[in-house]
N, C-alpha and C positions, 0 to 999 in steps of 0.2 A: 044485579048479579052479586049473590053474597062472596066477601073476599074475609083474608086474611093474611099478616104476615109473620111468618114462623122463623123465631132466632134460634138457632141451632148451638150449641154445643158440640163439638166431636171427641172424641178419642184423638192423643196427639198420632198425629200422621195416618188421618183417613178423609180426610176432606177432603178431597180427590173423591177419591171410591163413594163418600156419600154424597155430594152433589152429583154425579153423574147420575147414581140410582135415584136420587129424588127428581132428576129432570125428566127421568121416563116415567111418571106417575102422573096420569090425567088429572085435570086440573091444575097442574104447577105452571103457574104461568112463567116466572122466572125463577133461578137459584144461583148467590151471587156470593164468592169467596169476599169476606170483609177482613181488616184489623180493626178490633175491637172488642169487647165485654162478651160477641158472641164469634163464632167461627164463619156462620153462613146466615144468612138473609134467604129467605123463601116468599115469595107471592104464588097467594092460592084464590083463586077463581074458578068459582060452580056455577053453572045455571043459574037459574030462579027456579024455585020449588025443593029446591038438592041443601045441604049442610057442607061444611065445609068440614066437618066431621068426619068424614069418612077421609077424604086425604091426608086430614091430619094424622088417623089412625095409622094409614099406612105409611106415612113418612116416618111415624114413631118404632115402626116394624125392622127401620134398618137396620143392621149392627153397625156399629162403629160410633152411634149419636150414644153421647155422655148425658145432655139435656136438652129441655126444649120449652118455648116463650110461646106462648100465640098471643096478637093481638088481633082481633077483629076490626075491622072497616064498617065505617055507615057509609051506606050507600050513598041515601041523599049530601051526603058531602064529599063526593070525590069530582076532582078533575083531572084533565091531564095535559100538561106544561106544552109549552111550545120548544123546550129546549133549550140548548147555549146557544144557538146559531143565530139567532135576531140582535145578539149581542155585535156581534159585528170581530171585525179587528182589533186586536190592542193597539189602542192610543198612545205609543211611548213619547 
C-alpha cells in the first residue's frame, strides 16, 4: 500500500481548522498536532495501483497551510511496533 507522511506548516492559529479538514480527506490515515520544525504530522495511505498524489494534492488545497514536506514510505520496509505496553511498569 503506497504511503506517505506530510509535515505541514500552518498559518499561526489554524491548526485546528486544518487538521480537522485534513482528517476528513480519504486516504489520511492519521493527522497529529506536533512541537516542532513542522506544525502537523499527516500519514497518508492508498490502495495498491492509486498514488498518493492525489491526497497530497488536496491536502495542499486547504487554506491556512503556510508549507508542506512529503516524505514517501517503501513499502517493503514497513512494520508496526507492539507499542509501550510490553514494557511493563516502571521499575523505581
Amino acid at each position: 500500500m503506497p504511503g506517505a507522511y506530510v509535515m505541514i506548516n500552518t498559518l499561526p492559529g489554524m491548526e485546528k481548522l486544518v487538521l480537522d479538514r485534513i482528517a476528513q480527506i480519504p486516504g489520511v490515515v492519521s493527522v497529529e498536532g506536533v512541537y516542532a520544525e513542522f506544525d502537523l504530522i499527516v500519514r497518508v495511505n492508498v490502495p495498491l495501483g492509486n498514488t498518493v498524489d492525489v491526497v497530497i494534492n488536496e491536502i495542499r488545497k486547504i487554506q491556512g497551510i503556510k508549507s508542506t514536506r512529503t516524505i514517501s514510505s517503501i513499502d517493503s520496509e514497513r512494520s508496526s511496533g507492539i507499542g509501550m505496553d510490553h514494557l511493563g511498569p516502571p521499575s523505581d
